[in-house]
ROGUKOL-663792 format. One record per residue (C-alpha): residue in one letter; chain; x, y negated, z; residue number from 0. Coordinates in nm, 3 decimals. Layout:
<sites>
   aa   ch        px        py        pz     i
    A    A         X         Y         Z   NUM
...
</sites>
This chain:
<sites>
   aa   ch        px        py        pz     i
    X    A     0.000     0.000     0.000     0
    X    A     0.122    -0.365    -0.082     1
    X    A     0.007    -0.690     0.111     2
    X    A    -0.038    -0.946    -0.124     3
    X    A     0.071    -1.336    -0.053     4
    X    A    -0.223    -1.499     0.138     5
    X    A    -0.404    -1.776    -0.078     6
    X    A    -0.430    -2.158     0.036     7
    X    A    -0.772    -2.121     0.091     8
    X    A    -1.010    -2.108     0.391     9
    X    A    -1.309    -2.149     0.553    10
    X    A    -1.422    -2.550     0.744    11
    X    A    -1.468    -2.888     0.615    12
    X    A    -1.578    -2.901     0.281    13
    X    A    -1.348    -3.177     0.192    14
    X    A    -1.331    -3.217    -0.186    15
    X    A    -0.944    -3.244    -0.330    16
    X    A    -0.978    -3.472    -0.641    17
    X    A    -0.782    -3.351    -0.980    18
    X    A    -0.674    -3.632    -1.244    19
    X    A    -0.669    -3.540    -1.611    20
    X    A    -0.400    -3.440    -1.763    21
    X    A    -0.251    -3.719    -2.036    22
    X    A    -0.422    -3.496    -2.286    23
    X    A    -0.751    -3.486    -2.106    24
    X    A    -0.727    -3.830    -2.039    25
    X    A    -0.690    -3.938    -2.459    26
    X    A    -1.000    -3.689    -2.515    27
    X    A    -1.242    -3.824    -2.277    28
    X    A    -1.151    -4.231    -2.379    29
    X    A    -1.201    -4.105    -2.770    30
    X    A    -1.563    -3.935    -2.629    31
    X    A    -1.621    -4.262    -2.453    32
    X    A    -1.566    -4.477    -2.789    33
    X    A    -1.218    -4.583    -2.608    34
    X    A    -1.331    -4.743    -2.333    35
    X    A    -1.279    -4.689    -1.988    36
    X    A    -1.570    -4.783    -1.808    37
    X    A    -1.735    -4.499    -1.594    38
    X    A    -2.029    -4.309    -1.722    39
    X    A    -2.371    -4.425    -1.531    40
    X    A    -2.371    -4.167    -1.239    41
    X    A    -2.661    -3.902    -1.274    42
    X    A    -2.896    -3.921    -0.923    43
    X    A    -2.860    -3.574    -0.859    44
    X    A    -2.827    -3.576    -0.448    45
    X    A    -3.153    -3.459    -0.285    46
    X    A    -3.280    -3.437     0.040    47
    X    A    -3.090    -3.214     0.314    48
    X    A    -3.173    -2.927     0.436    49
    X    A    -3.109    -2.671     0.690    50
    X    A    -2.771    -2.578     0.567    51
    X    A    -2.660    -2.945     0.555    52
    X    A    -2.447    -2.981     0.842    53
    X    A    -2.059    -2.989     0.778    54
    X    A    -2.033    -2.712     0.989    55
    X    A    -2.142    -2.418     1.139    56
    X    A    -2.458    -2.413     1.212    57
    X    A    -2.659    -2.133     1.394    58
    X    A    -3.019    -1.981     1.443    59
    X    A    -2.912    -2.079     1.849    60
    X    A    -2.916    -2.413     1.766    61
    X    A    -3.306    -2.402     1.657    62
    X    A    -3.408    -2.139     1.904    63
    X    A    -3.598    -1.954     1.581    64
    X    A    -3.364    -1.631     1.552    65
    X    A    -3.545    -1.338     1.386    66
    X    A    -3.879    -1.571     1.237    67
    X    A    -3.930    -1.509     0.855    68
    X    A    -3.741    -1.764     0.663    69
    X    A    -3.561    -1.889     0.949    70
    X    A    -3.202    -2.010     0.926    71
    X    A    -2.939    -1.743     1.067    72
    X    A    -2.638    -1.908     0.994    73
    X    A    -2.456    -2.123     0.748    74
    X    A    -2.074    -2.137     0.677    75
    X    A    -1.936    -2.455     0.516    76
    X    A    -1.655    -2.277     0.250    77
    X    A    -1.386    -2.520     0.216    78
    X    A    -1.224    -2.586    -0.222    79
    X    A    -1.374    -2.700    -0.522    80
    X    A    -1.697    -2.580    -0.643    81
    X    A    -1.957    -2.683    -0.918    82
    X    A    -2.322    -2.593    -1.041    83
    X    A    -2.267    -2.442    -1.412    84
    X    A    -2.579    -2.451    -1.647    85
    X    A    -2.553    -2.305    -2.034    86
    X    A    -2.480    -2.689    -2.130    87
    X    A    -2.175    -2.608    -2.010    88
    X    A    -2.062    -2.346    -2.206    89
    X    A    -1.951    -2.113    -1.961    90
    X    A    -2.243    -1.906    -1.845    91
    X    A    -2.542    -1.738    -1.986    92
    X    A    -2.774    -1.757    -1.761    93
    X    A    -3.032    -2.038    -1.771    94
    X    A    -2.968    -2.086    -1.411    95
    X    A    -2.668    -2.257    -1.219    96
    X    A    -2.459    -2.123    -1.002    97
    X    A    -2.162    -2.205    -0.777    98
    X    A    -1.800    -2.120    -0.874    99
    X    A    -1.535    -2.166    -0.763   100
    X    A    -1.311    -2.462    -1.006   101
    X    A    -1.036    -2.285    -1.048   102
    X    A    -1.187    -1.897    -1.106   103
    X    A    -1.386    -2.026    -1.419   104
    X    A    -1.308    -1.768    -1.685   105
    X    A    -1.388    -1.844    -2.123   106
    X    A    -1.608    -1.577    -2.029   107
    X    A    -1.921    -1.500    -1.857   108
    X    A    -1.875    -1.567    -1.505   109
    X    A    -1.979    -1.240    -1.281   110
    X    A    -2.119    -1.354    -0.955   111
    X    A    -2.008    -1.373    -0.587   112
    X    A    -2.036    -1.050    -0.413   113
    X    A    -2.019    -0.948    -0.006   114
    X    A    -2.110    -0.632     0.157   115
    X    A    -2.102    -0.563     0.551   116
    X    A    -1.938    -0.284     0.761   117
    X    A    -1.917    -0.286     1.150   118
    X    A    -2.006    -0.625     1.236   119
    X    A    -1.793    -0.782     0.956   120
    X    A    -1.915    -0.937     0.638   121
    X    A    -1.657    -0.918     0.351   122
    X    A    -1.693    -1.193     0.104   123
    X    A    -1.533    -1.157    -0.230   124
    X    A    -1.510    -1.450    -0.533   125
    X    A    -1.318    -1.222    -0.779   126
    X    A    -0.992    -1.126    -0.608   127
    X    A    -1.038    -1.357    -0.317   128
    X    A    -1.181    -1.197    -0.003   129
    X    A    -1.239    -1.326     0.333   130
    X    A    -1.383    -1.127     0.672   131
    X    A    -1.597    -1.293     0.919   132
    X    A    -1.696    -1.153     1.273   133
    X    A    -2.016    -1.149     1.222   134
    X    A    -2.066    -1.233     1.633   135
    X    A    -1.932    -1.531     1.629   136
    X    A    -1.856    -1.676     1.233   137
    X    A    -1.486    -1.662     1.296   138
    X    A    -1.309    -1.624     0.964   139
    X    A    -1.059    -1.262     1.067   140
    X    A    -0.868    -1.321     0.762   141
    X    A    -0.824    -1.442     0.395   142
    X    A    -0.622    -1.246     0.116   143
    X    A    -0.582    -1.241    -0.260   144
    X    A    -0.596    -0.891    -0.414   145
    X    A    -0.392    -0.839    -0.694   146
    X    A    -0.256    -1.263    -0.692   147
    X    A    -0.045    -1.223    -1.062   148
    X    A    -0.356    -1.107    -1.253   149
    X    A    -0.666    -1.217    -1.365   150
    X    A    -0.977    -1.013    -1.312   151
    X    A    -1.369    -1.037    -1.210   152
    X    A    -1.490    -0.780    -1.007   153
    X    A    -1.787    -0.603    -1.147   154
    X    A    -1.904    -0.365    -0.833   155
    X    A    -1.823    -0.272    -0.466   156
    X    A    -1.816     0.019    -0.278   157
    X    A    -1.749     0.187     0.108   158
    X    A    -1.563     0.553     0.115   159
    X    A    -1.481     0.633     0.404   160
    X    A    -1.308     0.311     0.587   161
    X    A    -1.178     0.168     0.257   162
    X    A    -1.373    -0.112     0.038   163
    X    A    -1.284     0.030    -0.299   164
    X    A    -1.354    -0.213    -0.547   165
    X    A    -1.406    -0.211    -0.922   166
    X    A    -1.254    -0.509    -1.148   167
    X    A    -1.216    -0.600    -1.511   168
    X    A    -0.932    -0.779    -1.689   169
    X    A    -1.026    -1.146    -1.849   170
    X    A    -0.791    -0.987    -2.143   171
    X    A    -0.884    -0.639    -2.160   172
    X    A    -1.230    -0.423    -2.210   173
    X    A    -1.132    -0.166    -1.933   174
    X    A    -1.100    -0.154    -1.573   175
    X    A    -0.906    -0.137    -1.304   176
    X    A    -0.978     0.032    -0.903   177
    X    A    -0.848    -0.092    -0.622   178
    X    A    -0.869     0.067    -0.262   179
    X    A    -0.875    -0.214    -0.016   180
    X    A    -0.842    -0.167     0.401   181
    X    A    -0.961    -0.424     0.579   182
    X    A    -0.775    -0.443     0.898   183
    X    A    -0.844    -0.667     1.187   184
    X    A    -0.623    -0.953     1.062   185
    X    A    -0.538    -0.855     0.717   186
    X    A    -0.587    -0.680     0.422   187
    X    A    -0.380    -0.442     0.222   188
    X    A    -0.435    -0.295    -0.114   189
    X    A    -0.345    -0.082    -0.392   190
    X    A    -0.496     0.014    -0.739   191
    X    A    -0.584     0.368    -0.882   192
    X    A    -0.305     0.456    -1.100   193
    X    A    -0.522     0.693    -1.354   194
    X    A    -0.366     0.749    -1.664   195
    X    A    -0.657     0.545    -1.864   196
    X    A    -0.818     0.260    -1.822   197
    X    A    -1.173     0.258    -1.596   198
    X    A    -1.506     0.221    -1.753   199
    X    A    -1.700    -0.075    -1.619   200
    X    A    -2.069     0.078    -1.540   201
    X    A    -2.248     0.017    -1.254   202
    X    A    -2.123     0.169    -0.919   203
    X    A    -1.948     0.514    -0.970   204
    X    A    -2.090     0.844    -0.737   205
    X    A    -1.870     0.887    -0.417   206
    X    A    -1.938     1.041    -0.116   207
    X    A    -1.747     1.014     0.232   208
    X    A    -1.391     1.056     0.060   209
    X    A    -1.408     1.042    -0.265   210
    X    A    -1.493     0.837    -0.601   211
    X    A    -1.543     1.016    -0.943   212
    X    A    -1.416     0.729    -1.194   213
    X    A    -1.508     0.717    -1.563   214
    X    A    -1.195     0.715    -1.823   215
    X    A    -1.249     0.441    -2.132   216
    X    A    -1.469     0.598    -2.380   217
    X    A    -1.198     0.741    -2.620   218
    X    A    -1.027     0.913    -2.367   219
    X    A    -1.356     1.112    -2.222   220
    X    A    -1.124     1.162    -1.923   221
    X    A    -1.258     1.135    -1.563   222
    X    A    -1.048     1.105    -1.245   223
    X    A    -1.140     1.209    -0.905   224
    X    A    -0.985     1.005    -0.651   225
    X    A    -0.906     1.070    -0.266   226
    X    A    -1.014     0.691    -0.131   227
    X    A    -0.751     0.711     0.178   228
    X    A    -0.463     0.805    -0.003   229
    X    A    -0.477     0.668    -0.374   230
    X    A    -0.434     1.009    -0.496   231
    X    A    -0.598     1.101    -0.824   232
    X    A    -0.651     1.506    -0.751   233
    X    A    -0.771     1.622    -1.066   234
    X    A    -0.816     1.439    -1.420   235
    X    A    -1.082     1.610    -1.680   236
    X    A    -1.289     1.622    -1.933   237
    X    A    -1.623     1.649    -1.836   238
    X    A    -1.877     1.641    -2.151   239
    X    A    -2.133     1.390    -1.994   240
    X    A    -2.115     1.061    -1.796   241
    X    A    -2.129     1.043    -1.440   242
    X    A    -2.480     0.969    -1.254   243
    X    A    -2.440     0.719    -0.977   244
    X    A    -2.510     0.844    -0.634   245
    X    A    -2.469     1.207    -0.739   246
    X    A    -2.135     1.344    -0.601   247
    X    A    -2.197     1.578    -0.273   248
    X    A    -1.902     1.741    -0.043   249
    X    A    -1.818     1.976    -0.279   250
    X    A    -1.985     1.869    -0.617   251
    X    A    -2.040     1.642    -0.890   252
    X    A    -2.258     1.603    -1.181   253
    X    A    -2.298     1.487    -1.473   254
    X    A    -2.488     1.416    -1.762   255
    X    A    -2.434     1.565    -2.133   256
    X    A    -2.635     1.471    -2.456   257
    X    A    -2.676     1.715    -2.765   258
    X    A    -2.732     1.674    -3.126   259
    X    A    -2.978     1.889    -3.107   260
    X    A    -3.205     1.979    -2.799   261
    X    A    -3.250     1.831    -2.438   262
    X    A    -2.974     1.655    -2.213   263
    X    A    -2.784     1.915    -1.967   264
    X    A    -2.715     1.838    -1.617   265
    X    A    -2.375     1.983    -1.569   266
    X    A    -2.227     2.068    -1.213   267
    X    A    -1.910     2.058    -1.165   268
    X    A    -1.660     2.174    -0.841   269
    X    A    -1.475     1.898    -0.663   270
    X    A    -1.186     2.116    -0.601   271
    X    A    -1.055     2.140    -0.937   272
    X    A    -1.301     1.938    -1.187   273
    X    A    -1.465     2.286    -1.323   274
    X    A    -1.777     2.281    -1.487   275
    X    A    -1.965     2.556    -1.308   276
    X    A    -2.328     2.529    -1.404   277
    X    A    -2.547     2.363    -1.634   278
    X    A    -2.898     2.344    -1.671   279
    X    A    -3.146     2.166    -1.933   280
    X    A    -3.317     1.836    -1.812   281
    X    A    -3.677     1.743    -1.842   282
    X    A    -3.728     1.430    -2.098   283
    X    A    -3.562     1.109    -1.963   284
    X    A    -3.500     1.221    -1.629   285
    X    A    -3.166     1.125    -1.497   286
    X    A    -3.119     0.783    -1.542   287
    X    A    -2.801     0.641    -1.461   288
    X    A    -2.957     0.351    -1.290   289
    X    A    -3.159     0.495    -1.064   290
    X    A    -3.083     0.833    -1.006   291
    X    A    -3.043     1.014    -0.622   292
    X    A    -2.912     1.286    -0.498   293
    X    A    -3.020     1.454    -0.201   294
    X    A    -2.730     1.571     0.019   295
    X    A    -2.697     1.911    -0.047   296
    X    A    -2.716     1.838    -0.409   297
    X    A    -3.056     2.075    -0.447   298
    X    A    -3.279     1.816    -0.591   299
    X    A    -3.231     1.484    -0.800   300
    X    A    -3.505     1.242    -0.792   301
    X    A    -3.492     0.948    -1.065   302
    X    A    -3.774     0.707    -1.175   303
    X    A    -3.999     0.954    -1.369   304
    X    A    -3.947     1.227    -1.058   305
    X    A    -3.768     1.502    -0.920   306
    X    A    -3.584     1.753    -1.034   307
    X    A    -3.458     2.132    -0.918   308
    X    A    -3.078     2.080    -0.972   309
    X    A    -3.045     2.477    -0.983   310
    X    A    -3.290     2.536    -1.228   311
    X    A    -3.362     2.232    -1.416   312
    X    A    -3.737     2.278    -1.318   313
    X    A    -3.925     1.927    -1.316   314
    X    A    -4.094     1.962    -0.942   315
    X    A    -4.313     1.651    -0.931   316
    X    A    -4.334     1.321    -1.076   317
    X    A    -4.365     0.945    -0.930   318
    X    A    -4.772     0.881    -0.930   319
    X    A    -4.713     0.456    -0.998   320
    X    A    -4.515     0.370    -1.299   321
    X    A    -4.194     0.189    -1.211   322
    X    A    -4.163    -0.158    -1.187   323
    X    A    -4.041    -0.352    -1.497   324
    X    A    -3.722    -0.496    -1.517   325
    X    A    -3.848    -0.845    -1.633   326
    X    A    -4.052    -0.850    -1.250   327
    X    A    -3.733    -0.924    -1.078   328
    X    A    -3.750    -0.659    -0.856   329
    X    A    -3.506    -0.308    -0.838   330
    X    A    -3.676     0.023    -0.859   331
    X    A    -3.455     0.275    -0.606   332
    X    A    -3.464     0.571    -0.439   333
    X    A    -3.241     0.679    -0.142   334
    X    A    -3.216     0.975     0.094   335
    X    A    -3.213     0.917     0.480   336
    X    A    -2.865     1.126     0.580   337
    X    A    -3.078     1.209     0.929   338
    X    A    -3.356     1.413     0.734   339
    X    A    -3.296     1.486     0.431   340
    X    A    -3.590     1.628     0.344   341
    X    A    -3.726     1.284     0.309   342
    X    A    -3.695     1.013    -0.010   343
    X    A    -3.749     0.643     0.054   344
    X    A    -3.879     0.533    -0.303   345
    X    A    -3.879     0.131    -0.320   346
    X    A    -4.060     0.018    -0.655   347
    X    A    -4.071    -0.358    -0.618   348
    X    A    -4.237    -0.510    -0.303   349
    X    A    -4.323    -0.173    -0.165   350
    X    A    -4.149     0.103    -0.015   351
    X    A    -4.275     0.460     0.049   352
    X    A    -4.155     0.723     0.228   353
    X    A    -4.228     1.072     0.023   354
    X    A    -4.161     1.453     0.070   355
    X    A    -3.894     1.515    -0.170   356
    X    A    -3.971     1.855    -0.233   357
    X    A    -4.382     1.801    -0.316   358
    X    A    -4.350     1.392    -0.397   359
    X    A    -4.674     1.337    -0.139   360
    X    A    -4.666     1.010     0.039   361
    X    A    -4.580     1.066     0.386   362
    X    A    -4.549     0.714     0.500   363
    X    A    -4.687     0.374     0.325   364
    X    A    -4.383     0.209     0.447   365
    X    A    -4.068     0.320     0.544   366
    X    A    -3.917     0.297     0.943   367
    X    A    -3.565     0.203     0.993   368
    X    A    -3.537     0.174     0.635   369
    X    A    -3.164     0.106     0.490   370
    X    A    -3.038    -0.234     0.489   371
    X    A    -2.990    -0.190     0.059   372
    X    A    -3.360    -0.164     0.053   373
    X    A    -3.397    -0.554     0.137   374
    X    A    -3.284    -0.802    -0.186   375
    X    A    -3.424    -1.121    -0.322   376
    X    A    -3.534    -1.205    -0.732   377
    X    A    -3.467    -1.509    -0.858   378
    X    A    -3.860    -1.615    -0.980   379
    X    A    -3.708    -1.836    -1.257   380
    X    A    -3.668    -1.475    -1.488   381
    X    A    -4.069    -1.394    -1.411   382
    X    A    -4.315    -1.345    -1.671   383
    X    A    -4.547    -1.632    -1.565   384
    X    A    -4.328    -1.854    -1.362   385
    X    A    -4.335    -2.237    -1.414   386
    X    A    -4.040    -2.365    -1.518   387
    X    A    -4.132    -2.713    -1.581   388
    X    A    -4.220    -2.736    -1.279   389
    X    A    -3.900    -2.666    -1.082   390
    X    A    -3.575    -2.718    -1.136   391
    X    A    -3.283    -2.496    -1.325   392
    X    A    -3.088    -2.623    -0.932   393
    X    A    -3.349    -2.537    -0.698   394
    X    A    -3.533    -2.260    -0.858   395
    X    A    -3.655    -2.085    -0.575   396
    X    A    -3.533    -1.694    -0.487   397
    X    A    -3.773    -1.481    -0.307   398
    X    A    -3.698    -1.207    -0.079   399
    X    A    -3.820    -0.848    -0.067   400
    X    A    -3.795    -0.556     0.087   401
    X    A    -4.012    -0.320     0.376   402
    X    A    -4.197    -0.523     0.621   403
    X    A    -4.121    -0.830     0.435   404
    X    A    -4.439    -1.095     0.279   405
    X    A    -4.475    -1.160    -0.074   406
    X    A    -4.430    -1.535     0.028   407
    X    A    -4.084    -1.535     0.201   408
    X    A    -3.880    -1.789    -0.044   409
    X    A    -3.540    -1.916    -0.029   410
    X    A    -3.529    -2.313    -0.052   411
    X    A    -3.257    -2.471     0.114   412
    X    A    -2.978    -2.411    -0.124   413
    X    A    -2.911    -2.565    -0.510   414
    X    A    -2.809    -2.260    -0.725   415
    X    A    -2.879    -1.978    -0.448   416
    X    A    -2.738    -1.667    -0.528   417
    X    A    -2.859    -1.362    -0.318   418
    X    A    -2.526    -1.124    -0.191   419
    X    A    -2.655    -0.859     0.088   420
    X    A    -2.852    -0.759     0.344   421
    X    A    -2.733    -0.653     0.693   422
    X    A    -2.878    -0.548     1.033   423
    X    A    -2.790    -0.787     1.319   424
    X    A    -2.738    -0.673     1.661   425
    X    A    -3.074    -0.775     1.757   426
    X    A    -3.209    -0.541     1.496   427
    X    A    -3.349    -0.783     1.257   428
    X    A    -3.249    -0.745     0.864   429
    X    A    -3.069    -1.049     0.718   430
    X    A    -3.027    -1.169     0.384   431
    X    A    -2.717    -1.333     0.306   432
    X    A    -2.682    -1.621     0.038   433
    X    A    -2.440    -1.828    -0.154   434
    X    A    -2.565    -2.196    -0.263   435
    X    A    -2.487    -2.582    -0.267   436
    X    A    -2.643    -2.784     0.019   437
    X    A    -2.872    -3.013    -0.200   438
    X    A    -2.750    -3.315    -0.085   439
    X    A    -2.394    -3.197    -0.175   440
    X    A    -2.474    -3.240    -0.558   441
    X    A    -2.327    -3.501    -0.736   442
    X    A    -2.290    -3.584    -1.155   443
    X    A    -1.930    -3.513    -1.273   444
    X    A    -1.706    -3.825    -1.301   445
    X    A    -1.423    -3.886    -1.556   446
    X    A    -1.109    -3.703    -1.286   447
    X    A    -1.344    -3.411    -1.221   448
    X    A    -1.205    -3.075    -1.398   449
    X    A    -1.516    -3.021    -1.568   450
    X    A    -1.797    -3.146    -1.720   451
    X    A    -2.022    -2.939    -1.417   452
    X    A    -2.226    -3.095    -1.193   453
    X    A    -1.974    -3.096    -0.891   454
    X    A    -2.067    -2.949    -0.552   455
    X    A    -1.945    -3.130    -0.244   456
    X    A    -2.141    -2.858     0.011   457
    X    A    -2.076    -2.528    -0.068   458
    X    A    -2.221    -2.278     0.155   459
    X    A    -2.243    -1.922     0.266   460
    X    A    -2.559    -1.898     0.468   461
    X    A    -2.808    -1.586     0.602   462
    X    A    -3.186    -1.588     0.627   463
    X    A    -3.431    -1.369     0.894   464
    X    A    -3.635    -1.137     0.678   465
    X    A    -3.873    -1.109     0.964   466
    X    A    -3.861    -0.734     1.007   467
    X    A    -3.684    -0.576     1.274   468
    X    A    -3.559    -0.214     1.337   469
    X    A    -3.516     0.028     1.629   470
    X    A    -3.185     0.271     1.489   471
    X    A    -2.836     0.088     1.495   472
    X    A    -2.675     0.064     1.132   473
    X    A    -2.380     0.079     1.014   474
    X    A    -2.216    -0.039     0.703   475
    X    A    -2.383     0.113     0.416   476
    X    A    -2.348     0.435     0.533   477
    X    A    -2.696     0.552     0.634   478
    X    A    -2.885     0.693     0.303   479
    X    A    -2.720     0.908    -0.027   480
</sites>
């Protein structure tokens, strides 16, 4: 493991650094301003405060409303330069803004913030920047850079065992790169997966306790299982099929294989030496790679259209409610609870149900305890139906969802909110944790700024109450297959 230099960056006062323009910079904007040198007419873009406002941190203590719907758990001032991209800008796709970071911006388009929380810690990432705060008190533990000397954007996140193994893209390159991080108390160190090909960027790969199954670039057809803890790839092989996320048990894997001619095969294949053991024909378009769970003895594989007999292929039962479109904003997912198995929590949009996984009968409306990745917000601007004239493409409002949780529960206090995780505070109650710009932090660019961005003078990382509490301690993401 190497420990990378740490990065001049932390956590406080959001004091803004200003930037002048280079000499070239400087020509280009006077010959876009006709040659002269008078300012451009500043844009009113401040609004009112909110909440999140204060240049510091602020707490649900101070309001005395810990654990109320909507209320304010906490909000972080982040400390560097930030701005609001919109598709003006020619940087981002999305017809929303969002706050980056100034000097992450990338040609192309920028992948979001990401955080995920493991024993009291949230880990926030902005590509190879991470930073770990207790939880308990806000404290920043540390701040590193993974990988400093190269570019990348990280595309997804994952817990094995105690290490954060993370999955990143090069800004010059199509294919991938893992890296295992361990968080330690004060620092971080890290390593990448040295696998003979590159890594193919899709979705989260299948892992269990130990392990990750990685997917070689397309040409090679190669896949790599990897021992988290050490670094060690143990076995490299072709495997005929891609990889279904969530599907790799103690002592299996499996994976997916089209044919010319007849159905899709659900191969298994042996951990201990990357053997494929057993395959069995799959019922039409089950096994989605999106949304496909494993139970954990790897009998039975339960997708969006229903379950499946891993052993036999035989279809069992399917879902009785179609799943929820994509364009709704909300996630369609199905997880098994590790402390009875027998069990599936299905979530298809607002609701969550808890089913026999064997028979697919409803054995609970809604489901107890449920897994903090069953909470998440949509942003309503991507709704069929919303009104977009009447908000703005700053302070189009998120919503939050998840079991227990009202259809009205909408994140305001933040311009460009961006939702990152869910955790379960000590108090029990499930909290949704944002990234945003204070509203009365906005400000139009002027001719020094670095871009041509609406500029950010508040960013913030702050965490709202869901209003639903559980009884079972959680932790990390380490409760449900």
């Amino acid at each position: 493991m190497s420990t990378p230099v740490r990065p001049s960056f932390s956590v406080g006062s959001a004091r803004r650094r200003r930037r002048a323009l280079t000499a070239f910079g400087l020509t280009g904007a006077l010959l876009l301003t006709g040659c002269s040198t008078e300012e451009p007419e500043r844009e009113p873009v401040a609004e009112e405060a909110t909440v999140i406002s204060p240049d510091t941190l602020v707490t649900c203590s101070d309001t005395g409303d810990c654990g109320a719907p909507g209320a304010l758990r906490w909000s972080l001032p982040l400390e560097g330069e930030y701005v609001l991209h919109l598709p003006e800008d020619g940087l981002v796709r999305t017809p929303l803004a969002r706050l980056y970071p100034v000097d992450l911006l990338v040609p192309q388009e920028h992948v979001n913030a990401g955080a995920t929380v493991r024993d009291g810690v949230l880990h926030y990432q902005e590509h190879g920047r991470f930073r770990a705060f207790d939880l308990a008190t806000m404290e920043e533990l540390w701040a590193e850079e993974v990988d400093p000397g190269r570019a990348f954007r990280v595309h997804a996140t994952q817990w094995v065992g105690e290490r954060l193994v993370v999955h990143a893209g090069d800004n010059r390159e199509w294919e991938g790169t893992t890296y295992l991080l361990a968080p330690g108390t004060d620092s971080l160190e890290w390593e990448a997966v040295d696998a003979d090909t590159g890594i193919v960027l899709r979705g989260t790969p299948p892992a269990n306790d130990t392990h990750v199954l990685l997917e070689g670039v397309r040409d090679s057809g190669t896949h790599h299982l990897v021992d988290a803890a050490t670094g060690a790839v143990e076995w490299s092989a072709s495997l005929g099929g891609e990889p279904v996320p969530g599907t790799l048990t103690d002592d299996a894997a499996f994976v997916v294989a089209s044919q010319d001619d007849g159905p899709r095969l659900l191969r298994r294949v042996d951990l201990a030496d990357g053997r494929v053991t057993d395959e069995v024909p799959l019922p039409e378009g089950l096994a989605s790679r999106d949304h496909a769970a494993l139970s954990p003895d790897g009998g039975l594989l339960v997708d969006d259209v229903g379950a499946v007999d891993t052993d036999t292929g035989e279809l069992l039962w399917t879902h009785a409610e179609e799943p929820v479109s994509a364009r709704s904003g909300f996630e369609w997912r199905a997880r098994f609870p590790v402390d009875d198995p027998g069990l599936v929590y299905v979530q298809n949009g607002e609701r969550t149900r808890v089913l026999d996984a064997r028979t697919g009968e409803t054995v609970r409306e809604e489901a107890p305890d449920p897994p903090a990745d069953l909470f998440g917000a949509r942003q309503l601007w991507f709704v069929d139906g919303f009104d977009r004239d009447a908000h703005s493409q700053y302070r189009a409002p998120v919503q939050a969802y998840g079991p227990g949780v009202g259809d009205d529960l909408l994140i305001e206090t933040a311009a460009g909110t961006h939702y990152l995780t869910t955790y379960r505070a000590d108090d029990g109650a499930y909290v949704g944790v944002y990234q945003g710009c204070a509203p009365d932090g906005m400000r139009a660019p002027e001719l020094d700024d670095p871009t041509p961005a609406r500029v950010c003078d508040a960013p913030r990382l702050f965490a709202v109450d869901h209003g639903v509490a559980g009884d079972v301690p959680q932790s990390g993401s380490a409760q449900v297959r």
